[in-house]
N, C-alpha and C positions, 0 to 999 in steps of 0.2 A: 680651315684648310685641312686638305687628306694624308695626313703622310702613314705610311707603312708601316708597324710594329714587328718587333722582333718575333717569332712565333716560340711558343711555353716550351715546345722538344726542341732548343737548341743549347750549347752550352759554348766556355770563352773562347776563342782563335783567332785574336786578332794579331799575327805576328807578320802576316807579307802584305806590303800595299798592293801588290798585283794580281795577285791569287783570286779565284774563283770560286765562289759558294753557290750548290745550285741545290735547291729544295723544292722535293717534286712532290706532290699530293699535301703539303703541308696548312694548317690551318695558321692565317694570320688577323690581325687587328686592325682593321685599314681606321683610320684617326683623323679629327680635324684636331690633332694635337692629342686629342685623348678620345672622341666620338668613335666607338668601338663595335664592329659588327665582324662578325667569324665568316668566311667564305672559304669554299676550296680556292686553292691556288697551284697551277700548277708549274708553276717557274717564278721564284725569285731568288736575284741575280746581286749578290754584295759584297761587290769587287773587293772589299778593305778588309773581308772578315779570311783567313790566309787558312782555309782549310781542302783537303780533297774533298773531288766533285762527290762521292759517294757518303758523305758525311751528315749527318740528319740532326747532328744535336747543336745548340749552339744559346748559348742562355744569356751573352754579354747584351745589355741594352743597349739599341741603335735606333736608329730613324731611316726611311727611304723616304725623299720627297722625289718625285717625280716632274716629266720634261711640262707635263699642263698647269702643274700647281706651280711651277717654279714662272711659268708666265704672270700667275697673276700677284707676285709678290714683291717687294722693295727694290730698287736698285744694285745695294748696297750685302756684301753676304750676310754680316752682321743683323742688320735688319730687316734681313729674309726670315732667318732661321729663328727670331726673336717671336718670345710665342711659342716659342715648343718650349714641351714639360721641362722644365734644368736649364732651359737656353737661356739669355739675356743678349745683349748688346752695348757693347761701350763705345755708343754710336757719336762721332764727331762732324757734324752738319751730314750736308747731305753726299758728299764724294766718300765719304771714309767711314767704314765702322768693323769691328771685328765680336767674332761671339764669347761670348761667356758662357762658359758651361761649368755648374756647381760652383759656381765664385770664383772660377780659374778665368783669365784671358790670357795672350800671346806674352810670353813664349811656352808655357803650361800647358794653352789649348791650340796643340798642331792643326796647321792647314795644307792638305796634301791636293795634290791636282794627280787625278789615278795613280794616286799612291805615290807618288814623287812631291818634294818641298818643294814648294814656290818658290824660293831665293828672290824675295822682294823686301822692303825696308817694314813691311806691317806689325813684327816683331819689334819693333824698335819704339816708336810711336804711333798712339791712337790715331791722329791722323794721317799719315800714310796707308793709304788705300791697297786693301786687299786685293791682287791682280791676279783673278779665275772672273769669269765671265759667266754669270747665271743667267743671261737669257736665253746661251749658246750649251748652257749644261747638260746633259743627257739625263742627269740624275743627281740628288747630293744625298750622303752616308753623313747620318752624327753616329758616333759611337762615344758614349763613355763608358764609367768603371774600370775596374783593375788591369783587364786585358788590354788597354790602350798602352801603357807601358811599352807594350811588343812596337811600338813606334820609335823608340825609344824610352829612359826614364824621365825626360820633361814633360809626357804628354800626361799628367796628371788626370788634367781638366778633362781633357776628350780629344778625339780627332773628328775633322768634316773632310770627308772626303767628296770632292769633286769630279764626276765622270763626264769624259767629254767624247765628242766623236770624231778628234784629228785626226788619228789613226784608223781606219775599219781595222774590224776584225773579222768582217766575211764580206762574200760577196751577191751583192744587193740580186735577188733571184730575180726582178723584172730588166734590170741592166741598169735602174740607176733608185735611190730612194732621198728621202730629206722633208725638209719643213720650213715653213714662211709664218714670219709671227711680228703682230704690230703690237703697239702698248701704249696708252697713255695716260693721264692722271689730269685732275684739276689744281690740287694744294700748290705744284711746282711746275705746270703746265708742260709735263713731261711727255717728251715724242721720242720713243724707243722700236728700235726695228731690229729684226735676226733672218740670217738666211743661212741654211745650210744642206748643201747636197756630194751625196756620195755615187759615185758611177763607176760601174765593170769599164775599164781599160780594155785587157784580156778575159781569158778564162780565169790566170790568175793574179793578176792586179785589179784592184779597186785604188780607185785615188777620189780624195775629198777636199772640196773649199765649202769655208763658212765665214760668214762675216757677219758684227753687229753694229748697232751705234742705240748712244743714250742722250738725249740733249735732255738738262732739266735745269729751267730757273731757279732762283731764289725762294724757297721752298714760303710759304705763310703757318703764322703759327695760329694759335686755337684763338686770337681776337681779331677777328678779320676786319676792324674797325683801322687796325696799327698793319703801317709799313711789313712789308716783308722780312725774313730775319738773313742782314747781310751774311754773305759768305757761305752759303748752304748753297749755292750754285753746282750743278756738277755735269759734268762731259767726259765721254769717254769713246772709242771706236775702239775693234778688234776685227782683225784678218788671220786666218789661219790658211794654210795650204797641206797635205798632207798624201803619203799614197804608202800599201803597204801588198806584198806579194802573200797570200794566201794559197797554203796546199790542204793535204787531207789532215794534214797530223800536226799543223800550227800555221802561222802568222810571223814575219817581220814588216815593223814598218817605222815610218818617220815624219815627221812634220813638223813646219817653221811658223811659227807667230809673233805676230808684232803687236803690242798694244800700245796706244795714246789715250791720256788722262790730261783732264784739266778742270781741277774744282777749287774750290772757296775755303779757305783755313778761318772757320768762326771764331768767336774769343780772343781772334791774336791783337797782343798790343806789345807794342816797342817801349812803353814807359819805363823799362828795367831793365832795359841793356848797362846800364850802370851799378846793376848790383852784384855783389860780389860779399862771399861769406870772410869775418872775419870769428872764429871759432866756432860756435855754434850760434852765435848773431849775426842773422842778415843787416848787409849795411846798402843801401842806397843813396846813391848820389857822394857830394863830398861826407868827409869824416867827423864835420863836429855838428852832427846832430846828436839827440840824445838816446836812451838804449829804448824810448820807449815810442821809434819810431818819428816822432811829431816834428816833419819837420815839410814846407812846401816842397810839390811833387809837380814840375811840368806836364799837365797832361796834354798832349797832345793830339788833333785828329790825324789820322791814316787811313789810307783806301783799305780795304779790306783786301790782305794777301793771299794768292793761288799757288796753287801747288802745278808743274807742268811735267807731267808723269810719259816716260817711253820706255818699254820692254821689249825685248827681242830672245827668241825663246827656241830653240832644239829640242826636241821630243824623239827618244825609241824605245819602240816596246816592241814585245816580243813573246810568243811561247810555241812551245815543242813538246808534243805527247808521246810520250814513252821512246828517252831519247836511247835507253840500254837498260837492262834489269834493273830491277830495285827501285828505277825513279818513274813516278804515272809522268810527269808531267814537269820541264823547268820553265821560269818564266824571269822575263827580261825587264828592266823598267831604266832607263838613264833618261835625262836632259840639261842640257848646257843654258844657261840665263845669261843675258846683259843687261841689268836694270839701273835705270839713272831717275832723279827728278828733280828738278829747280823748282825751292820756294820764293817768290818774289812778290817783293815791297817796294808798289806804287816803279812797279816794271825795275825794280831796281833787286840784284840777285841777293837771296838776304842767310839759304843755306842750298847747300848741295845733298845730297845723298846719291850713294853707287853701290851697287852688290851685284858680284861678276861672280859665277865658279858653277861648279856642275855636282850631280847626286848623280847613284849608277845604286842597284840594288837587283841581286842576282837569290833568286829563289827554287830550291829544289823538293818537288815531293814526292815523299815517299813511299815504298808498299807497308803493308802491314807489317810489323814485327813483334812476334809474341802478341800479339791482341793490339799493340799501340800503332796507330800512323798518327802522323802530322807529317811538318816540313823544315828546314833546316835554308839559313841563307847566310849573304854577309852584303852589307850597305856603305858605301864610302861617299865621302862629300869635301869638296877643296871651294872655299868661297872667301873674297876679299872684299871688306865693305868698307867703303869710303865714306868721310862728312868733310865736306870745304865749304865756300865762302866766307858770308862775315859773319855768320856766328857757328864756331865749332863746338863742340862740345865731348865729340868723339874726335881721338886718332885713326887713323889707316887701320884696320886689324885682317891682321890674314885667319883663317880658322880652315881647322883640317878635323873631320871625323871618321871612324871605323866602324864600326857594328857589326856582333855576331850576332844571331838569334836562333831560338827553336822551340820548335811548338810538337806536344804531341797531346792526344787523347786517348781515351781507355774506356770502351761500352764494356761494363761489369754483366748487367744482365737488363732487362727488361727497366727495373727500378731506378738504377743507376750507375749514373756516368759521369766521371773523375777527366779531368784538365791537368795541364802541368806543360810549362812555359818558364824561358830565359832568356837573357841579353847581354852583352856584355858590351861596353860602347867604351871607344877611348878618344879623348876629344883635344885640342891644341890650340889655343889664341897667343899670337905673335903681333906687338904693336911695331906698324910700320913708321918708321922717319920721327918718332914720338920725341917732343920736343921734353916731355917730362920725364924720357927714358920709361918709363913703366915696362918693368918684367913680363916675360911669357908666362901664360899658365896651360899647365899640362896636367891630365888626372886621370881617372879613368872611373868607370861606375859599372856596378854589378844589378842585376834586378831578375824579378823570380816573381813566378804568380802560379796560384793553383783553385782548382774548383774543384764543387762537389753537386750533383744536379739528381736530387730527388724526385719522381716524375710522382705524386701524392697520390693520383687520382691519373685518369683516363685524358681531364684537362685541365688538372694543376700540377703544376710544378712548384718546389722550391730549390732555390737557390743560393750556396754559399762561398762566397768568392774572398780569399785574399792573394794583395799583391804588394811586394816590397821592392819598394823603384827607388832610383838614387837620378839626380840630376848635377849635372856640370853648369857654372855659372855661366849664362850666356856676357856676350863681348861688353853691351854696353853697364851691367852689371857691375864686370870687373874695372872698363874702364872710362866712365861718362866722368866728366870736369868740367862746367860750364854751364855759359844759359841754352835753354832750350826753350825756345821762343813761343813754341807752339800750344805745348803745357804751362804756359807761366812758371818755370822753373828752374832753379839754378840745381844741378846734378851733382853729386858725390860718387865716384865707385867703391868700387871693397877696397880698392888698390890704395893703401894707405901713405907709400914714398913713394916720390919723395915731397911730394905736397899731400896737404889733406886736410877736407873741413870739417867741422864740428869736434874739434878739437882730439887730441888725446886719447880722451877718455872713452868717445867712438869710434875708435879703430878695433879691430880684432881681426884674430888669425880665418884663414880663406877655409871653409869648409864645403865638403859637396852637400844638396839637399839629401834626405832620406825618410821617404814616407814609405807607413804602413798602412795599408788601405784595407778594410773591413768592409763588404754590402751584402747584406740580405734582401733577398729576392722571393717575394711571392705573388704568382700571375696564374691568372684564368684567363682563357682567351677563347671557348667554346662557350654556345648557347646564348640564352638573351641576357643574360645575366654573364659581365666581363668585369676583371679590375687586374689594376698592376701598382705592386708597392714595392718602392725599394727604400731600401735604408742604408746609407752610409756613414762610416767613420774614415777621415784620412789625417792620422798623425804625420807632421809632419817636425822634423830633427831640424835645426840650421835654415829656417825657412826664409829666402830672400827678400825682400821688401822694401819699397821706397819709403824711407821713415822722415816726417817732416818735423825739420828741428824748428823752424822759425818763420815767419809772413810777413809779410810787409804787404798791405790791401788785398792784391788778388795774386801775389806773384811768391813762391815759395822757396824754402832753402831745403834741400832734399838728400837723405846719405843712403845708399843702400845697406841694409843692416838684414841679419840674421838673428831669429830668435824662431823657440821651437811655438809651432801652429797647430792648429784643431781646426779642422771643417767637418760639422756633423751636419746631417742633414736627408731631405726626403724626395721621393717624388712619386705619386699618388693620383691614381688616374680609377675612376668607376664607371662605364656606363650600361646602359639598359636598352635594348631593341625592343620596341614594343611591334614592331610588325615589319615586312619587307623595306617599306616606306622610310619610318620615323625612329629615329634611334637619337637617346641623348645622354649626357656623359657630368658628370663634375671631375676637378684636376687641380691641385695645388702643386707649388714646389717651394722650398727653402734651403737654404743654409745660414747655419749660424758658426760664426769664426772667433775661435778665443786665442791669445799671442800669450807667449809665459813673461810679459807684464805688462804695464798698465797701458802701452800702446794698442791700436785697434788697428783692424786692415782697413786700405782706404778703398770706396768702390765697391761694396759688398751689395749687391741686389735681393731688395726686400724680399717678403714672401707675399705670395701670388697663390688666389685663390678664383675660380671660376667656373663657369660650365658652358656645355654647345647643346645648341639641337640641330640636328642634319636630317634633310631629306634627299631621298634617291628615287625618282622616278622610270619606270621603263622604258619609257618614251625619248632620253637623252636628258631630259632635265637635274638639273640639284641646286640644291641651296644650304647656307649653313647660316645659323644666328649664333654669334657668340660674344660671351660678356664676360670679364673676372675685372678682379680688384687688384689693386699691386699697394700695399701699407708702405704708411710712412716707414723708414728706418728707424731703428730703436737704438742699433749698435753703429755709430759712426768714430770713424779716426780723429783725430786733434787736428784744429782747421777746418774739416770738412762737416758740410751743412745738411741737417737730415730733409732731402726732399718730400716734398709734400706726398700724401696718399693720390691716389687720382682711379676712376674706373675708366676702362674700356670698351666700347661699345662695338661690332665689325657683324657684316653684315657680305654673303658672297653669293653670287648664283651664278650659272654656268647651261650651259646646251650644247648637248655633244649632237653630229648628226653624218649622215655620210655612209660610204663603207668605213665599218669597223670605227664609225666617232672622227673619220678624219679632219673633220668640219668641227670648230670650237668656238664657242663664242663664251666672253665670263664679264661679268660686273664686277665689282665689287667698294663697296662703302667701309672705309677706317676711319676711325675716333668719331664715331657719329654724335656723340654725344659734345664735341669741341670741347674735349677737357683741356687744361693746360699741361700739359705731361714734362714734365723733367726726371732726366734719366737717372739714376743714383748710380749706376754704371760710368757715368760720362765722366770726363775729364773738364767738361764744359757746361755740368749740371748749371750754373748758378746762370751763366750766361747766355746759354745756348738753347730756349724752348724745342721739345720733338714737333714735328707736322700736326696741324689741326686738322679739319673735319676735312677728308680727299677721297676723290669718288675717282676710281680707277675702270678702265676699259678696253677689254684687248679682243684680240681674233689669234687664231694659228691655226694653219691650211698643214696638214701633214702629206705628202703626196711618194 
């Protein structure tokens, strides 16, 4: 697949999700993940990176995937993005998966929708479905590294920013523009469709509808001999409406979207609603069994249970070019959520989830000062997330956040150019109606990052970046109590009164996280000869984690605990153009995670080693072959199982044709090899095989 590279003369700015990065004449890496060839370019556009338009440097590593490639890829974002250099997935069947990036998932790796939070339940649990819409996406942003911070200090991991087109932000010059895109696949006999068009009103109104939908069966795993794998089902539809008045000097506008979900919760089983921790021993069922477990276990059949997902969604965004001296440019970002979804067992309601409240984030940039520009804003957020029915596990929590930030740069001379970035966040969890009483938490965090960007050569750069971020515990963190059905889990939070499991002796005092992050950066991105290495270190202080005290078959006792963590790790991409035609690439990535004792983090994705060949013909044609390895796990947590090694085989071709390519047509063959792949990412490794050998097929009419 082709995604976009960050270009060697840029350095870090990621502090406004709304803001504008436009690089003109600039050389980039276009990539099937790492397949690398240099081209002029002369506009690319990356909404998440917060710096002025006149700005040329920019060194933080990102990704652009783009609206053809994002056709021919997974459902799910998680297992869109999965496959890029650092990317993973802790993909749970086929409705739900969220990315990993560098060993981080949710709530570490932010997911923004043009720069504003989703306020959906994906943060919470693996399966709870990520709600952006990637077949309606205009574009998706990974960023990681130090500079993600400017999102806050949780974004550790990364942020993906998702660009869509509710709002225009000009006006379509023939009087109306848009695109038609069909999709389908064999492994889950999936039938996906997208419509989306934007039309002149006025001279200055444009208004937009776009709608999609996704039907996909019970996906088949890599023995096509054996049943399908239940509960990998998934459905979903989006409608969006939107219209925004457009002058010479900015844009306001607005838009409503509604989404519906309805997919398959693999793995779940009811066997352990009866267990409940008595110190740091899980106990099941009645009391006089022995400590070592062995005692009979009703198991039970049950239909496999769905999840019945609805969001309802407010969008405004906005910007104004030189609204009074000193500022080029402010820019606007708010939207209002009401997110609900019922899990249900054999149609019987078995939990609830709800997250209502709204983000507003207000960004101002500014002229030069003394040699420095950047920008300056401030982010606020009021959100209340509910868990009911029959099995809770969370209280009512109201949460309230603040955010200052500021970003500036500094071009010394020709050689180099210096970064320097801050944030100050103050954050509030307040339990509603809480039957165990559990205390508010209030805190605040500071974080700060700085670069230094060597330009070596003509077309190398290096790069040296630290950033020191502090994170606030998120709600379910401070306070989970209970089974969660979904992970096979009974939950602990930090919150130690006036109950609390695993006795005593794992309780301790509530600390914010605090990592320092270290990466070294060095990139070529000109001639036939390209590579990109980076190297990372992220200490991290108080680092939070699900520690498992105790098992019982497949169903766990779980505390959130703090101890201080090490993620070191790489990612390393070569390749070689041997002519206009044929260009191929190799590409690893890892991280390896050490905890200050003898506990492991759970969920850590192996290392991955592979390479692509790509061809580009002038005709409309391409195709790409690609293959890498994913190793067994070496390093795994207490309880959990090292998945097996497995290769990957993928296989794409594509013919653009029309004016300007408006005419698409793509193939594309995954796991051609029908490995049995299990995700070490997953939460449902043991259980849950990924899709076997699927032969995908789409079209998209852009007009």
């Amino acid at each position: 697949m082709k995604f976009k590279k960050a270009p060697l003369s840029l350095a870090i700015t990621f502090l406004a999700g709304g803001s504008t990065l436009l690089l003109s004449g600039a050389s980039f890496a276009q990539t099937g993940n790492s397949t690398q060839s240099t081209m002029p370019v002369t506009e690319i556009r990356v909404t998440a990176l917060g710096v002025d338009e006149s700005a040329d440097l920019i060194v933080a590593p990102f990704d652009v995937i783009d609206r053809d490639e994002l056709l021919n890829r997974a459902g799910t974002l998680g297992d869109l993005l999965n496959g890029l250099t650092g990317v993973h997935a802790d993909s749970f069947g086929g409705g739900a998966s969220r990315p990993v990036i560098r060993g981080q998932t949710s709530p570490r790796t932010k997911i923004l929708s043009d720069g504003n939070s989703i306020l959906d339940a994906s943060d919470v649990s693996p399966d709870h479905a990520v709600t952006v819409d990637t077949l309606l996406a205009q574009r998706i942003e990974v960023l990681r590294g130090p500079a993600t911070l400017l999102y806050g200090g949780g974004a550790i991991g990364g942020v993906v920013n998702v660009l869509d087109d509710k709002i225009p932000t000009s006006i379509p010059e023939k009087g109306y523009e848009g695109f038609a895109a069909l999709r389908g696949n064999t492994v889950a006999d999936e039938k996906a469709g997208a419509i989306s068009l934007t039309g002149r009103a006025t001279d200055n109104l444009a208004v937009h509808f776009e709608s999609s939908m996704r039907d996909a069966d019970d996906y088949q795993a890599a023995d096509w001999d054996e049943p399908q794998v239940d509960g990998t089902f998934a459905e979903n539809n989006n409608t969006s409406f939107g219209a925004s008045w457009i002058g010479e000097r900015g844009y306001f506008g607005m838009a409503y979207s509604y989404r519906a979900d309805e997919y398959g919760i693999p793995g779940h089983s009811e066997e352990y609603l009866e267990c409940h921790p008595h110190g740091v021993d899980l106990h099941c069922g009645s009391h006089d069994h022995d400590e070592d477990h062995d005692h009979d276990h009703d198991h039970e059949e049950h239909a496999v249970p769905f999840v019945d997902l609805n969001s309802k969604r407010v969008d405004m965004r906005g910007e104004y070019m030189n609204p009074f001296a000193g500022i080029n440019k402010v820019t606007f970002r708010a939207s209002s959520t009401d997110y609900d979804h019922t899990e249900f067992e054999e149609d019987e309601v078995g939990a609830v989830f709800g997250n209502k409240g709204y983000e507003a984030r207000l960004e101002f940039d500014h002229a030069a000062v003394m040699g420095w520009q950047g920008l300056f804003g401030i982010q606020v957020s009021d959100s209340t997330f509910k868990n009911g029915g029959e099995h809770v596990f969370m209280p009512t929590v109201d949460s309230r956040s603040t955010g200052l930030f500021v970003v500036e740069h500094y071009q010394l001379n020709d050689a180099w150019h210096f970064e320097a970035g801050a944030r100050y966040d103050r954050q509030n969890h307040r339990s509603v109606d809480d039957a165990r009483k559990r205390p508010s938490f209030s805190d605040s965090a500071f974080s700060y990052s700085g670069a230094a960007i060597w330009n070596v050569s003509a077309d190398t750069i290096l790069s040296m970046t630290y950033a020191h971020a502090q994170r606030l515990p998120h709600a379910q963190e401070l306070y989970a109590r209970g089974i969660h059905v979904a992970s096979n889990t009974y939950e602990c939070g930090l919150f130690a009164h006036p109950l609390t499991c695993g006795g005593t002796a794992n309780n301790q005092d509530i600390s914010k996280e605090t990592a320092d992050n270290f990466e070294l950066g060095l990139r070529k991105v000109e001639g036939a000869f390209t590579y990109s290495l980076s190297l990372f270190r992220n200490q991290v202080d108080n680092y939070i984690y699900a520690r498992t005290l105790d098992q019982y078959e497949d169903f766990r006792l779980i505390k959130y605990t703090q101890r201080d963590a090490e993620f070191t790790g790489y990612e390393a991409e070569v390749g070689y153009r041997f002519n206009d035609v044929l260009s191929a690439s190799l590409f690893s990535d890892y991280v390896r995670v050490g905890l200050s004792s003898d506990d492991r983090l759970p969920r850590i994705p192996p290392r991955r080693i592979g390479g692509r060949v790509d061809t580009v013909m002038g005709n409309g044609y391409s195709a790409e072959l690609e293959f890498y390895r994913a190793a067994k796990a070496g390093r795994v947590a207490s309880f959990e199982t090292a998945q097996p090694a497995y290769d990957m085989l993928n296989l794409s071709a594509s013919y653009s044709f029309g004016d300007a390519g408006r005419y698409n047509l793509f193939l594309r063959g995954s796991n051609l090899l029908d490995e049995d792949v299990r995700n070490q990412s997953s939460f449902v490794a043991d259980v849950v095989p990924m899709p076997g050998r699927n032969i995908s097929a789409g079209f998209r009419l852009g007009f």
